[in-house]
C-alpha positions in Angstrom: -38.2 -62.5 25.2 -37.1 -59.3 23.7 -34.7 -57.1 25.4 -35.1 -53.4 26.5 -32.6 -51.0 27.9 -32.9 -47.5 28.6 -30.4 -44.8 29.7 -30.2 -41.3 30.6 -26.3 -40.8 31.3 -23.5 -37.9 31.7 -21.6 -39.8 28.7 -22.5 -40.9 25.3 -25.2 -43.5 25.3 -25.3 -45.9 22.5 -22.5 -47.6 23.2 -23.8 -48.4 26.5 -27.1 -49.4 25.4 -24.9 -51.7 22.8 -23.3 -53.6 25.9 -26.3 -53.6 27.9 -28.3 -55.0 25.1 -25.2 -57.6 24.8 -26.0 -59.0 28.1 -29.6 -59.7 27.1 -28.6 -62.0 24.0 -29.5 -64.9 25.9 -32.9 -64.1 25.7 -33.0 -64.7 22.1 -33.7 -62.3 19.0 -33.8 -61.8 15.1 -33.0 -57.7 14.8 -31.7 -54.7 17.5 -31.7 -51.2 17.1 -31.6 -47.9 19.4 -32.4 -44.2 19.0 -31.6 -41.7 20.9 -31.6 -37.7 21.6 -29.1 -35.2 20.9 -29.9 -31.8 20.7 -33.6 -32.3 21.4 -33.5 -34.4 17.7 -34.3 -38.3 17.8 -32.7 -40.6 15.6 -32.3 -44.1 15.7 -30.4 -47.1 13.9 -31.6 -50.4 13.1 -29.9 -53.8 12.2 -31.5 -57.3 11.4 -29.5 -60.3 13.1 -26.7 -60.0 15.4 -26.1 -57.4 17.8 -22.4 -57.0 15.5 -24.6 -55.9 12.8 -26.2 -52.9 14.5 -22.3 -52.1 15.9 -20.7 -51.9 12.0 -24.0 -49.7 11.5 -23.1 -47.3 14.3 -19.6 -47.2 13.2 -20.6 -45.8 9.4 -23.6 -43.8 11.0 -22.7 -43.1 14.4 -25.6 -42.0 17.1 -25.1 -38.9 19.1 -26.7 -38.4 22.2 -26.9 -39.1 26.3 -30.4 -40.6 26.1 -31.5 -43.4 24.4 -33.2 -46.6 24.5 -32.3 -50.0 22.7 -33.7 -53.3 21.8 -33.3 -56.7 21.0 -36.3 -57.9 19.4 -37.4 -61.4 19.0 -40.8 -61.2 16.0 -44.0 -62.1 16.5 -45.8 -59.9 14.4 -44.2 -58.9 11.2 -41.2 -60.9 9.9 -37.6 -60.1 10.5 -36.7 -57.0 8.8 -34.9 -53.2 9.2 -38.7 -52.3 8.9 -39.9 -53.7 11.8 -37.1 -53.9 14.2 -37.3 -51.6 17.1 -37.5 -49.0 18.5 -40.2 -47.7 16.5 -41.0 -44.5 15.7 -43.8 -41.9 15.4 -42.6 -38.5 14.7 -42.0 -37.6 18.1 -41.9 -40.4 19.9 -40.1 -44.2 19.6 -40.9 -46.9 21.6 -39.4 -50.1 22.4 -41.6 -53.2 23.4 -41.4 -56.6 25.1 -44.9 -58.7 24.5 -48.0 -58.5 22.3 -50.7 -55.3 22.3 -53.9 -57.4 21.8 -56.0 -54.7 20.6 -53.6 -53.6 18.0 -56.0 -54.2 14.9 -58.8 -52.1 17.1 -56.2 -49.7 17.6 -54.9 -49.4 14.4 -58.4 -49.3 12.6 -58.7 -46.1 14.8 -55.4 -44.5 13.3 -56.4 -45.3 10.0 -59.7 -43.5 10.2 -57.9 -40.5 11.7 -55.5 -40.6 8.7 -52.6 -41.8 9.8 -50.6 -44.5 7.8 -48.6 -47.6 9.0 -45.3 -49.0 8.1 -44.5 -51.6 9.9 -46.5 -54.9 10.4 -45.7 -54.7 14.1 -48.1 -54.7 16.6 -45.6 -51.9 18.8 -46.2 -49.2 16.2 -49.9 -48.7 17.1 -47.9 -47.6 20.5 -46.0 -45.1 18.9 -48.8 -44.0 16.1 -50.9 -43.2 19.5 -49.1 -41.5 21.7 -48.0 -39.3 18.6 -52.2 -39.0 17.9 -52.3 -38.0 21.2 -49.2 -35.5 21.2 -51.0 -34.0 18.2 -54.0 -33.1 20.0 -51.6 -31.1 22.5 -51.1 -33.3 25.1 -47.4 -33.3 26.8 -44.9 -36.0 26.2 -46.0 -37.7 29.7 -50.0 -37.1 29.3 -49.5 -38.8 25.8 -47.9 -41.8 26.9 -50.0 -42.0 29.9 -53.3 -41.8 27.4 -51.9 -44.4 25.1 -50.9 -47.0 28.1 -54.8 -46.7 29.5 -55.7 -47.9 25.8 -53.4 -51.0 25.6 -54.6 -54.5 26.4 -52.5 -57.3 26.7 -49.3 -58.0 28.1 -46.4 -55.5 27.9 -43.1 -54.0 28.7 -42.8 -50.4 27.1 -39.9 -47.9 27.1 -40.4 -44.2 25.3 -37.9 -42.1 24.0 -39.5 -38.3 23.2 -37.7 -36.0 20.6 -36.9 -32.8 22.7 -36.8 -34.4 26.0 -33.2 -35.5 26.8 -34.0 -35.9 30.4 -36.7 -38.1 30.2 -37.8 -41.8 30.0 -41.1 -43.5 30.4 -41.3 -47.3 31.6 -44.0 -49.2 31.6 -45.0 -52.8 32.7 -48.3 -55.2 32.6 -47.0 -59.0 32.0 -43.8 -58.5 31.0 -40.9 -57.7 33.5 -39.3 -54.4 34.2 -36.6 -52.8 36.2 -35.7 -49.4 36.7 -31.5 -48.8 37.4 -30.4 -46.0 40.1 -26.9 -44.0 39.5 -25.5 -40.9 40.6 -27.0 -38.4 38.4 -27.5 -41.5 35.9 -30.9 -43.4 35.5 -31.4 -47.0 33.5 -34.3 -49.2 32.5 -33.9 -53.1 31.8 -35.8 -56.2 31.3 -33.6 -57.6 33.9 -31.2 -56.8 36.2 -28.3 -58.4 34.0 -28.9 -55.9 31.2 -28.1 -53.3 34.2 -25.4 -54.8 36.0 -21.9 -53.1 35.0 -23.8 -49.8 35.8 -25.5 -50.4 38.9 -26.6 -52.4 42.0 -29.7 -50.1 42.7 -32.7 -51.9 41.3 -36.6 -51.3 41.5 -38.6 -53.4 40.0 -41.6 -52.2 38.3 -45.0 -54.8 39.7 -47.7 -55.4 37.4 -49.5 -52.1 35.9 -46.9 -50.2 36.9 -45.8 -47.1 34.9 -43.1 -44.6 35.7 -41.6 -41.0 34.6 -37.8 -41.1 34.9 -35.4 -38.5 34.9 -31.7 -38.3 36.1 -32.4 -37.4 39.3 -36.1 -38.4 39.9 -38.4 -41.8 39.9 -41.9 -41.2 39.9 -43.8 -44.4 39.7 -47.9 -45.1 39.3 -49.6 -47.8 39.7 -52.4 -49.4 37.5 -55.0 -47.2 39.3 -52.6 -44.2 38.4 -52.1 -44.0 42.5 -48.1 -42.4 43.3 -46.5 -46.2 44.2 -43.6 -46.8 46.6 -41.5 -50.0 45.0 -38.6 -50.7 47.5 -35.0 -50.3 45.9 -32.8 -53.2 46.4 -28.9 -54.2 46.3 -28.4 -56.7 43.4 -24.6 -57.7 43.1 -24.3 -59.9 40.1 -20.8 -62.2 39.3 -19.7 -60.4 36.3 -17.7 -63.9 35.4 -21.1 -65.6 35.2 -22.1 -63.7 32.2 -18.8 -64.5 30.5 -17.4 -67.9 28.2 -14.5 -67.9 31.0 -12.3 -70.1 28.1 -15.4 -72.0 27.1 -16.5 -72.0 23.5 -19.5 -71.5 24.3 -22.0 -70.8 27.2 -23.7 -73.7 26.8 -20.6 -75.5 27.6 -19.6 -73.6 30.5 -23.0 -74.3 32.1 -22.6 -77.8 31.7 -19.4 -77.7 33.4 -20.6 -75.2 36.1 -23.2 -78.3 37.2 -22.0 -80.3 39.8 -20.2 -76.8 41.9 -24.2 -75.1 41.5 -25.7 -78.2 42.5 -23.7 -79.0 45.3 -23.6 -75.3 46.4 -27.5 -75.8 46.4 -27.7 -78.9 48.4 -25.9 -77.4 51.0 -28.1 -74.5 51.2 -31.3 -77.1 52.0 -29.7 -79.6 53.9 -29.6 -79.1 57.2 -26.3 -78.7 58.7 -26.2 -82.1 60.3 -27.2 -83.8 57.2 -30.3 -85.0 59.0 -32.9 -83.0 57.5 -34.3 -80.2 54.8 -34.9 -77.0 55.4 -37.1 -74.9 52.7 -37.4 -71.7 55.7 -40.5 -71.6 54.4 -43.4 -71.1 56.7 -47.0 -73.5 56.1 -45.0 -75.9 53.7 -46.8 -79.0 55.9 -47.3 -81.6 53.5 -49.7 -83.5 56.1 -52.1 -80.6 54.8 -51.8 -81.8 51.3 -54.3 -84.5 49.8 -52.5 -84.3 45.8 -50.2 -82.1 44.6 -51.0 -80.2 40.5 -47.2 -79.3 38.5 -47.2 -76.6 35.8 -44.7 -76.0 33.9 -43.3 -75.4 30.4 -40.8 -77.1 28.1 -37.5 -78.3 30.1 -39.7 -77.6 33.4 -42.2 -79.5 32.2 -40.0 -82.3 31.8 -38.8 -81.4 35.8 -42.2 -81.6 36.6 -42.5 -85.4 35.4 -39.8 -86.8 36.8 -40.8 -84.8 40.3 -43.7 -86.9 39.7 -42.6 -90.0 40.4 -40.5 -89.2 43.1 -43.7 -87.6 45.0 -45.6 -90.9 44.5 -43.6 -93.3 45.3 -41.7 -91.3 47.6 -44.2 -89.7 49.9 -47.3 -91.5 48.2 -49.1 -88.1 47.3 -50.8 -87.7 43.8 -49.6 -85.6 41.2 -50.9 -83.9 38.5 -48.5 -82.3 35.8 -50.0 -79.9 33.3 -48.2 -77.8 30.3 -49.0 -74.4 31.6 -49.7 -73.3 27.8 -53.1 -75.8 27.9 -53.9 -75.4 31.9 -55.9 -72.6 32.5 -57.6 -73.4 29.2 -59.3 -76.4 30.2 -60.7 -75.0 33.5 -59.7 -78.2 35.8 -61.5 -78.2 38.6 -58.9 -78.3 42.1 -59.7 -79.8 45.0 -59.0 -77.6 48.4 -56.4 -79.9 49.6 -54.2 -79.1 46.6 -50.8 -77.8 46.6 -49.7 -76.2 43.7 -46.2 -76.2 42.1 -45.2 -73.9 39.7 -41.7 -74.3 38.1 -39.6 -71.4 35.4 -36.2 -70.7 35.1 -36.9 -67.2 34.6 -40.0 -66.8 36.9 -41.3 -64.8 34.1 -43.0 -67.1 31.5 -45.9 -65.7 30.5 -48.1 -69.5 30.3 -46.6 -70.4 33.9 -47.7 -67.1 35.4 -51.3 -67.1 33.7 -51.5 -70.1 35.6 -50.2 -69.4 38.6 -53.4 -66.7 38.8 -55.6 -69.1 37.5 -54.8 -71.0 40.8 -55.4 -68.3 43.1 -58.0 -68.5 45.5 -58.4 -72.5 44.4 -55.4 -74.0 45.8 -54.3 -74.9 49.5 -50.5 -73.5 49.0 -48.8 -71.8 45.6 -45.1 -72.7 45.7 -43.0 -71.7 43.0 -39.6 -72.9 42.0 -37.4 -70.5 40.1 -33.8 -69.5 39.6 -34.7 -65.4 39.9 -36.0 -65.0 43.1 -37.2 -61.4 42.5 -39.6 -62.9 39.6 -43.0 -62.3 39.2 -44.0 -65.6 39.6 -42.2 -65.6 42.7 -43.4 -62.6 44.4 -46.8 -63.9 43.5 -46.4 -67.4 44.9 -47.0 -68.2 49.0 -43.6 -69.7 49.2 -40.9 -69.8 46.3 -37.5 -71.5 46.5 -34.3 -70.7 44.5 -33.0 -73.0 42.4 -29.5 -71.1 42.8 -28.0 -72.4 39.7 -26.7 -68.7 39.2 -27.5 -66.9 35.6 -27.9 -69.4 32.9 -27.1 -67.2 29.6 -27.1 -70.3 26.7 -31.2 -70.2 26.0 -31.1 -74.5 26.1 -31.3 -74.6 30.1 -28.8 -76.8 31.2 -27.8 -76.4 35.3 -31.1 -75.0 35.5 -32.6 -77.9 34.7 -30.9 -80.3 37.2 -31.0 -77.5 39.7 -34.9 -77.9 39.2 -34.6 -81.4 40.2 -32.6 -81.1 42.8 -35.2 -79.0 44.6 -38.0 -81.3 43.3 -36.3 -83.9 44.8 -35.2 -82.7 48.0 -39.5 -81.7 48.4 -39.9 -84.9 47.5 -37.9 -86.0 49.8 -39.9 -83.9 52.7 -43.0 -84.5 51.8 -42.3 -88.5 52.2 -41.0 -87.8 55.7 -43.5 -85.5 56.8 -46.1 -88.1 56.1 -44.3 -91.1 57.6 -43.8 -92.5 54.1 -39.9 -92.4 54.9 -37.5 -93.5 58.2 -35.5 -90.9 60.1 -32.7 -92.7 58.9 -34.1 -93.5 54.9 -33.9 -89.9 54.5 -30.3 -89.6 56.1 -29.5 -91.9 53.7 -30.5 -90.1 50.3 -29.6 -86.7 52.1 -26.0 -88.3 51.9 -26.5 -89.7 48.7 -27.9 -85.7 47.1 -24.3 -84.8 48.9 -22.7 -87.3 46.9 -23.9 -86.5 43.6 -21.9 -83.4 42.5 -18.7 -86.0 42.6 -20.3 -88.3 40.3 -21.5 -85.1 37.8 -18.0 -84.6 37.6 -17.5 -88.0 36.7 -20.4 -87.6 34.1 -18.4 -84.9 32.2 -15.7 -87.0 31.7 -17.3 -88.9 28.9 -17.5 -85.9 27.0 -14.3 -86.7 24.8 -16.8 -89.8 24.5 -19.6 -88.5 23.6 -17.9 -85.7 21.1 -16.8 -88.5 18.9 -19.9 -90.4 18.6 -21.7 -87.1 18.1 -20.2 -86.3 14.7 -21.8 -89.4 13.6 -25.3 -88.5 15.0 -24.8 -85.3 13.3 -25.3 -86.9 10.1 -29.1 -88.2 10.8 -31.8 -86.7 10.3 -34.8 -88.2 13.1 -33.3 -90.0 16.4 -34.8 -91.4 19.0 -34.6 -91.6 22.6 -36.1 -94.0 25.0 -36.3 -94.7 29.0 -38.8 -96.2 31.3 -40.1 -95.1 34.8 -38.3 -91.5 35.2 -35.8 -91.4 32.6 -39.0 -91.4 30.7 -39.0 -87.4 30.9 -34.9 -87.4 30.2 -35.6 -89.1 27.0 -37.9 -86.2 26.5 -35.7 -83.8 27.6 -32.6 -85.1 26.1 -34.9 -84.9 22.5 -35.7 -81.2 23.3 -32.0 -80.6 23.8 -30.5 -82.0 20.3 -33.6 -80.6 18.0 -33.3 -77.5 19.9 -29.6 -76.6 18.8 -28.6 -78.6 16.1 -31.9 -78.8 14.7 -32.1 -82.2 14.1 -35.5 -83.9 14.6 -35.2 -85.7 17.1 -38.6 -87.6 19.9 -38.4 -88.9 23.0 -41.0 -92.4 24.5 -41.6 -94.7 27.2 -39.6 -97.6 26.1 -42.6 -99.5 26.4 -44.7 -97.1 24.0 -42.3 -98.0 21.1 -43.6 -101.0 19.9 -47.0 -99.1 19.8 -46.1 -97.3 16.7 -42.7 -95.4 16.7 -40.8 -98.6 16.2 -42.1 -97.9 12.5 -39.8 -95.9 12.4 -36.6 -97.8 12.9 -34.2 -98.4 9.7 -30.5 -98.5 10.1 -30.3 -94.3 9.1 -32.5 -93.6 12.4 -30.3 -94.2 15.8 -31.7 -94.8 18.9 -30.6 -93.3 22.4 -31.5 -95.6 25.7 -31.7 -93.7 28.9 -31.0 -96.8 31.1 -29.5 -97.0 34.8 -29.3 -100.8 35.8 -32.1 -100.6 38.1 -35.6 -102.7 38.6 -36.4 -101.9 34.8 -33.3 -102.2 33.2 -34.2 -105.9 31.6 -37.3 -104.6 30.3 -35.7 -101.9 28.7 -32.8 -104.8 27.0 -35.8 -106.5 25.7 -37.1 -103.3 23.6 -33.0 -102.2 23.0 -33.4 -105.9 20.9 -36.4 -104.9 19.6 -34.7 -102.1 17.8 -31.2 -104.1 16.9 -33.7 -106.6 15.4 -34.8 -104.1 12.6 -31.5 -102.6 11.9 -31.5 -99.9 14.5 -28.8 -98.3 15.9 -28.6 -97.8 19.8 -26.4 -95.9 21.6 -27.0 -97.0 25.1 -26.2 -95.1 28.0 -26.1 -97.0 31.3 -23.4 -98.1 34.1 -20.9 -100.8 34.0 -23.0 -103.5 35.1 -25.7 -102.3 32.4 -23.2 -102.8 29.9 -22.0 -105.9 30.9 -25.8 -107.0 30.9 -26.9 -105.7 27.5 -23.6 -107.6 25.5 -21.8 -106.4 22.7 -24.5 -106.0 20.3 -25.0 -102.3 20.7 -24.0 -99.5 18.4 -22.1 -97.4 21.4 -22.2 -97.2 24.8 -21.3 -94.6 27.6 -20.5 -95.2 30.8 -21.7 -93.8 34.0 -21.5 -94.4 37.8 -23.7 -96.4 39.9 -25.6 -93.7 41.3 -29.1 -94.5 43.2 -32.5 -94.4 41.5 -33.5 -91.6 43.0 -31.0 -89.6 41.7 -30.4 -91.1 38.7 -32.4 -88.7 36.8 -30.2 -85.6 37.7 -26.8 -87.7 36.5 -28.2 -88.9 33.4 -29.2 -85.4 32.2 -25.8 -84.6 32.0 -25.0 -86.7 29.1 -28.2 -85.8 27.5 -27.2 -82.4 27.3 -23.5 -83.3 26.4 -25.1 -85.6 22.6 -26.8 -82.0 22.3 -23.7 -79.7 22.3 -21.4 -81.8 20.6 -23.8 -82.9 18.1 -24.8 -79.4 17.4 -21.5 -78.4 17.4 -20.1 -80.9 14.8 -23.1 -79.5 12.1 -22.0 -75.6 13.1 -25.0 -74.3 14.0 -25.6 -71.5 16.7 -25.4 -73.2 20.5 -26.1 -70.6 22.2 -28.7 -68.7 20.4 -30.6 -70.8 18.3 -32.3 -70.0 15.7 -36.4 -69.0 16.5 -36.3 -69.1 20.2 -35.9 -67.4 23.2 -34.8 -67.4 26.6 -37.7 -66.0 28.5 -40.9 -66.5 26.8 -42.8 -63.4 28.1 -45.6 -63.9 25.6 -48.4 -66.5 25.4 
């Protein structure tokens, strides 16, 4: 969630830290701030809201100084505020954090009893209040930060800054990700290799427990048993255009746009070069092995997750399970061996999906993971884990990461049915060439936008919608909701069409509209009936469907938008697009912020 940098440079280092901790906006935040050394003295400058806040600051108060560290900090404990924005510091020491310290009140208890005093309501200044304590009782800037780590439960990403030590930084990891930055005579830390990008391509990435001592021209790292670890460097070339608006407005936009060339790109990286077959390269992925399949996930995965899981059973007739990975591990549920579990993040880093991912350890037949950052946590800690390859995804409401999701989803799907004789040679041949297909018909998708833009500015004006489809554009309804409360704030639920007239249907008056998720296919009159349900009391549908749905449902709807004919299967992946397109527009018409809304994050590296 929060974003970290660290630098120890040959050339001033706070405006680097500035564009580092630029690139990590996407993951969210309410404050930012940085300190650095100069002349053996820490200082540091701090800013609540945008990063453009902390720049003015640093152009009336300028911070001198070729180390520093920066952050971008998202609250959890302690409201926004100059006072507890990050780094914190401890007379000698500041610290900047990504996670929660459990044991903070323990912690602190202990401070306060040894006399020292608190400012912040943060659980990250216990880290700097104890590594100070510990400098105190004579301990060196590394033996300090080493004591203070041993004493820290929960989960973590630390980065210290010591006053009189311009040559040194000291990283730490446990739950939160980490990477460490190699230059020539230059060293970096980041949450992610974005952050690090226009510096370097020489990454290591911290694993779990990890700490290291950094200089400029050494790595030292430990692991959790305080044992001298060897973490392989690795090349990372990132597209510097796809962290940037490229003409777009907004990110958000861009990423909807960037859809059908990701997805198509992504196909062709599964199907086999024939078009006859999938190939994950994945070794042991034998779905003859498999008796049921468990999906954990959280928020627009989630919603993956239950449309994968219709697809699996009446596809390739195996039975899934889909669980938020928030309530999962919680409830203990027992797993039969035979189970293959699915584990789905954009970011391969959420915090619920990876406590999960352990909890199935041991229990499950197979762990696969699907994820867009294939150096991830819950990647490396997976048997098998497939890219989505939908490239970085900066706008925090996931958008090609989302259909990329399914198009994976549905190409296993796809595998399993054939691996278990569920599904002809040539059936699968046939929605091979279909998947192949479907990037034209995104395109054609985005051309309602001019559509859907001026429709939006009337949606803008409610204040609850609604958003209904049946058999799997039940969990686009969902996802479509998520999408519009998320950035333009309005409140907004999705339902099975055939839930509605088991309560929400209350709901319906002529200020409430309703938005029908609804291909022509074997459902599609069952879904008129409860559109006329709705039109009965006054309600307003926007119906989105193909021509022939149109032509079927009559004039009596409020709006209408128009897509392809597209095959079931698939039809789940098209219709997300103008889902996502009544989101942007809508939040666009009532001005709020697309790309960074307000209270969330892009990662969610805390439980």
């Amino acid at each position: 969630m929060c974003g970290i940098v660290g630098v120890l440079g040959d050339h001033e280092a706070a405006p680097i830290v500035v564009e580092a901790l630029k690139r990590l906006e996407y993951r969210g935040y309410d404050s930012a701030g940085i300190a650095t050394v100069n002349n053996g003295r820490l200082d540091r400058r701090r800013a609540v809201g945008k990063l453009v806040n902390l720049s003015d600051l640093l152009v009336h108060e300028p911070l001198a100084g070729k180390a520093a560290i920066g952050h971008t900090r998202w609250a959890t404990h302690g409201a926004p505020s100059v006072t507890n924005a990050h780094p914190h510091q401890a007379g000698p020491v500041a610290v900047v954090h990504n996670g929660i310290i459990e044991n903070f009140r323990e912690l602190r208890a202990e401070l306060k009893a040894a006399g020292l005093s608190f400012v912040t309501e943060t659980d990250t200044e216990t880290v700097a209040l104890l590594t100070q304590h510990h400098m105190a009782q004579g301990l060196s800037a590394r033996e300090a930060a080493e004591r203070t780590l041993g004493r820290l439960e929960g989960a973590f990403a630390l980065c210290f800054l010591f006053e009189g030590e311009d040559d040194l930084l000291i990283a730490a990891r446990k739950g939160s990700p980490l990477a460490i930055g190699h230059g020539e005579g230059e060293m970096f830390v980041g949450s992610d290799a974005i952050a690090l990008a226009p510096m370097t391509s020489e990454i290591t990435y911290l694993e779990e427990g990890d700490w290291a001592i950094i200089t400029r021209t050494s790595l030292e790292i430990r692991d959790a048993a305080g044992q001298l670890a060897n973490r392989a460097k690795k090349t990372i070339q990132i597209d510097a255009s796809r962290v940037e608006k490229s003409g777009y407005k907004h990110f958000m936009a861009k990423e909807i746009a960037e859809q059908p060339t990701v997805l198509g790109e992504a196909v062709d990286h599964y199907i086999s070069k024939d078009g006859k077959g999938v190939s994950f390269a994945a070794e042991g992925l034998d779905f003859t092995q498999f008796d049921r399949i468990t999906m954990v996930a959280c928020g627009t995965a989630f919603y993956a997750c239950l449309t994968a899981k219709y697809w699996f059973e009446q596809l390739a007739r195996l039975p899934v399970e889909v669980d938020i990975a928030s309530e999962f591990r919680y409830r203990e549920p027992p797993v039969a061996p035979r189970t293959l579990a699915i584990f789905v993040s954009q970011s391969g880093e959420t915090a619920d999906t990876l406590a999960a991912l352990r909890y199935m350890e041991g229990k499950a037949a197979k762990i696969l993971s699907v994820v867009n950052v294939p150096e991830s946590s819950i990647a490396r800690e997976s048997d098998v884990a497939l890219p989505i390859l939908a490239g970085i995804e900066v706008g925090v409401a996931s958008t090609k990461a989302f259909t990329c999701q399914l198009n994976v989803l549905a190409l296993l799907a796809l595998n399993a049915a054939h691996a278990r004789g569920e599904i002809s040679d040539a059936a699968l041949g046939d929605h091979l060439a279909a998947l192949r297909n479907l990037p034209g018909l995104m395109n054609h998708a985005l051309g309602a936008s001019d559509t859907i833009e001026a429709l939006s500015r009337e949606l803008a004006k409610a204040q609850d919608i609604l958003f209904l489809g049946r058999g799997a554009m039940y969990p686009i309804a969902l996802e479509g909701a998520l999408k519009l409360k998320e950035i333009s704030y309005i409140h907004a639920e999705g339902y099975a069409s055939g839930e509605l007239k088991h309560g929400p249907i209350a709901l319906i008056d002529e200020n409430v509209p309703v938005i029908v998720m609804a291909p022509r296919d074997a459902l599609f009159d069952k879904t008129v009936s409860n559109m006329q349900e709705v039109m009965a009391r006054g309600g307003k549908v926007l119906l989105i469907t193909d021509a022939e749905g149109a032509k079927q449902a009559g004039d009596d709807v409020w709006r209408s938008v128009i897509l392809p004919e597209i095959p079931d299967l698939l039809a789940p992946i098209l219709y997300a697009i103008p889902a996502q397109l009544l989101a942007y527009h809508t939040a666009v018409a009532k001005g709020t912020d697309v790309d960074q809304p307000r209270n969330l994050a892009k990662s969610v590296t805390v439980e």
